[in-house]
C-alpha positions, 0 to 999 in steps of 0.5 A: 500500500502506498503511503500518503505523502506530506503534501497529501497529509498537510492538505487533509490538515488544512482542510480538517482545520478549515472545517474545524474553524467553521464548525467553531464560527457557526457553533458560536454563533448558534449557541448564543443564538440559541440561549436568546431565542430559546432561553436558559430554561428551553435551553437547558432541558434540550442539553439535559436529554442531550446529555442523557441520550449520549450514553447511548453511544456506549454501544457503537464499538467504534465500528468505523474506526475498526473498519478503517483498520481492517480495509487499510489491512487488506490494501496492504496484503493486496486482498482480491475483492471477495475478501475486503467485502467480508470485511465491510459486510461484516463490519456493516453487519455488526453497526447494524445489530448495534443499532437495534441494540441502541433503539431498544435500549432508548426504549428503556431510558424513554420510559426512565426520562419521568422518574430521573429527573422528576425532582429537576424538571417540571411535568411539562419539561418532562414532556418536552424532554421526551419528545426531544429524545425521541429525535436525538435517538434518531440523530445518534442512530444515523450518525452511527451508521454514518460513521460505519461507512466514513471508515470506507473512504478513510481507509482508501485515504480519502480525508476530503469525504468527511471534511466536505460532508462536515461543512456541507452539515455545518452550513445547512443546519445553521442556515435551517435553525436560524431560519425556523427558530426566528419563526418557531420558537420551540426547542424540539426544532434542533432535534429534529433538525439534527434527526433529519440531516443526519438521516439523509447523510447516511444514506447518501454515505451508503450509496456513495461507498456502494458507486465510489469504492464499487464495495458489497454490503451485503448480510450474505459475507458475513465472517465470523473469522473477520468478527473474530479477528475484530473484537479486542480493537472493538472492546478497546474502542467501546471501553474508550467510548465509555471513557470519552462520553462519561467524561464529556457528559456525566458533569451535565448528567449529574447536574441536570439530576441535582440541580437546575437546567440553568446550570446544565446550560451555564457548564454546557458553554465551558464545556463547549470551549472545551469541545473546540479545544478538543477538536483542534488537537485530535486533528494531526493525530489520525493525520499522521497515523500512516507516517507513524505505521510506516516508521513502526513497521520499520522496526523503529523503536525506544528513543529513534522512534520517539524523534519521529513523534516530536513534530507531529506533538509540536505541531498539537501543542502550537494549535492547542497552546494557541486556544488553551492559553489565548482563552486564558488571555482574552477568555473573559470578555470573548464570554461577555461579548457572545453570551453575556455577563452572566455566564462569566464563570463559564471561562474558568470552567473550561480553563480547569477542563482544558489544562490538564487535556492540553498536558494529555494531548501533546503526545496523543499521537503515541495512540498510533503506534499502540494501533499498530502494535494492538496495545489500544485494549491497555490504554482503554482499561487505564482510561476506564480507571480515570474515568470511574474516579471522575463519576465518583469525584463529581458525584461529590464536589457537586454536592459541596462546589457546584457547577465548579465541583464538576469540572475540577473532578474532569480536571482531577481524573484527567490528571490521573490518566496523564500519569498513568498512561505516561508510565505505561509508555515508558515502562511497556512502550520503551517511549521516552515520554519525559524526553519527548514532553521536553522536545515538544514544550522546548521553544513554544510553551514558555512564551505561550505562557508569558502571553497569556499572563500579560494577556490576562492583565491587560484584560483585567484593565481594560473596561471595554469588552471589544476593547480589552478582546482584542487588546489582550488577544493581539498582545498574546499573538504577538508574544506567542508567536514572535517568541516561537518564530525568533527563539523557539523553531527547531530546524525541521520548523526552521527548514519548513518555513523558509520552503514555504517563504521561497515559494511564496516569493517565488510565485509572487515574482512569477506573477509580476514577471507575468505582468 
């Protein structure tokens, strides 16, 4: 199998960041839209069955993820056509038993929506609660099944698919819920919205995967040797998936039962802050999953291989320093300007949500090489860890902090997993974490830092949110990325940008030799 180059790769960088940014202006801009048109209270209980439904997704297995392996496995032995539409049949086969699974399961939570949450919400709220979860099944089901089929075009390498559908999804539901919500305010519109875009995507995957990658999805190829073969990645996954979800929802869980839907909303804009965050940094990792595979496949292994892993971890430590502490730096008045005054502790939410995540992500890109060596199934189990002692720490700050209690528990398990999945690495791995950690930081975290500090003073200052915004934001870019440009590149960054300044001059005076 061939690998992607590095001009394939940057283009699928940029075009997944190109989306990410979109998705981040729209996301803004409907989540203020909609705490004003819908109120915190409407607002709330939809975040509320959000939150509930989501647990839901504790079934998927990670089926896309799994069929992205298994075709990208048979393109490298060369299998003939029978036996890569086994593998998607039975990759096919399996979302599709997981999907009744899900909708029976729904049945159950629909019936146990009254009896939760009777001492946070109101009769009518409850009703509405219902109905609202009706649609989000939907929405989850197809994006299920969307996701199944997304590993066809990703294993073929093809990282324009999802990008595209992403932003076409993006632009369609914003234009659609600020067009219906201006002339019906009522909160069910989202779900249903979101129910009906999400249908018609997955079936606009099956038929493309069908005519594109000419593949046959057919109940008839099942394998079970295939299925065999596939469980540790799945039960990885789903353990992963628990992980991921519990520590993304069980704050606006445990809330939405203990306290009030304003509070749900409150912590849903930090914890949409994070979201971002999130994105931003999971990019480069899937990136640079075939680099890494080649380089493993190579025998590359203790500190050679861990050279390999600097740039791509420098690359997620710029990206997600950039938010993490630009956020620090002009957070504040960036909240009173979009969502208003009141929901200021918002920023200090997602600040405690995003540091220790930050720490996390800069060497995310380790997960690849665990994929290729199918160690996934031992980071899942450590994660499960973490994740045991966020429910329990948020069962409990909750109680005595609030809506502050939920995210310093996040903070506290995300520490926890840090530790232990570091010493894995270097104990089981013979990666040489506190080798690469000072690679990628060296040059780029310290004037992160400086920035956001003297950032966050001047806000302080300065009155004016549109003022002390982009004052603040201006000075944390200057010294940031001045500091990183002069003192901190290394001289792979150092090779690259003078390539990439050659070529800018060089096209700028073919164009005016042109003229």
């Amino acid at each position: 199998m061939k690998f992607l180059s590095s001009k394939n790769r940057n283009t699928g960088i940029i075009l997944s960041y190109t989306n990410t940014f979109l998705n981040l202006v729209c996301g803004l801009f409907l989540s203020s839209f909609l705490l004003k048109q819908l109120g915190d209270t409407n607002y709330g209980v939809y975040q509320t069955m959000a939150s509930f439904a989501n647990y839901l997704v504790l079934l998927e297995f990670g089926t896309g993820t799994v069929m992205t392996r298994n075709l990208l496995a048979c393109r490298n032995k060369n299998e003939d056509k029978s036996v890569i539409d086994k593998n998607v049949s039975t990759i096919w086969s399996i979302a599709t038993f997981l999907s009744i699974v899900i909708g029976i399961v729904s049945i159950g939570f629909y019936f146990s929506i009254e009896t939760i949450y009777q001492n946070s919400l109101t009769p009518e709220q409850i009703l509405d609660g219902k109905n609202i979860f009706i649609f989000i099944t939907i929405f989850l089901l197809s994006s299920f099944l969307s996701q199944t089929l997304n590993g066809i075009p990703l294993a073929h390498e093809n990282y324009t698919y999802t990008s595209l559908i992403s932003i076409f999804k993006i632009l369609l539901r914003t234009s659609l819920l600020v067009v219906l919500l201006f002339n019906f305010k009522y909160v069910i519109i989202i779900a249903i919205v979101d129910a009906s875009i999400n249908a018609g995507i997955a079936v606009f995957g099956y038929i493309y995967c069908k005519l594109k990658y000419k593949v046959s999805i057919n109940f008839r190829n099942f394998d079970k040797l295939i299925l065999k073969a596939s469980l540790p990645m799945c039960i990885a996954l789903f353990l992963q998936t628990i992980v991921n979800q519990a520590n993304n929802t069980v704050g606006k869980f445990v809330l939405g039962v203990m306290t009030s839907p304003e509070d749900v909303t409150l912590y849903s804009v930090g914890l949409y802050i994070f979201s971002i965050f999130s994105s931003l940094t999971t990019i480069p990792v899937s990136m640079y999953m075939p680099q890494i595979s080649k380089d493993v496949l190579e025998g590359k292994e203790g500190k050679e291989l861990t050279n390999t892993l600097i740039q791509p971890c420098r690359l997620i430590v710029l990206v997600g320093g950039s938010v993490l502490f630009g956020f620090i730096a002009a957070g504040k008045p960036f909240i009173k300007l979009i969502y208003g005054e009141e929901y200021l502790l918002a920023w200090l939410i997602a600040i405690i949500l995003m540091a220790p995540m930050f720490i996390n992500m800069s060497n995310a890109v380790i997960i690849n090489v665990l994929d290729i060596k199918n160690k996934r199934l031992t980071r899942s189990l450590i994660m499960m860890v973490s994740t045991i002692f966020n429910i329990v720490l948020t069962i409990f700050l909750i109680k005595n902090f609030g809506l502050i209690g939920a995210s310093i528990a996040t903070g506290l398990s995300t520490i926890l997993q840090i530790i232990l999945l570091n010493i894995y690495y270097y104990k089981r791995m013979n990666i040489k974490v506190l080798y690469l950690f000072c690679k990628t930081y060296k040059g780029i975290l310290l004037y992160q830092i400086i920035g956001a500090i003297i950032g966050c003073f001047v806000c302080t200052v300065i009155k004016n949110s549109i003022l002390a915004f982009l004052t603040s934001g201006i000075i944390y870019v200057i010294i940031a990325f001045s500091g990183f440009l002069i003192l901190g590149k290394n001289q792979q960054e150092k090779a690259t940008l003078s390539n990439l300044l050659n070529k800018l001059f060089k096209k700028n005076n073919d164009s005016r030799g042109e003229d």
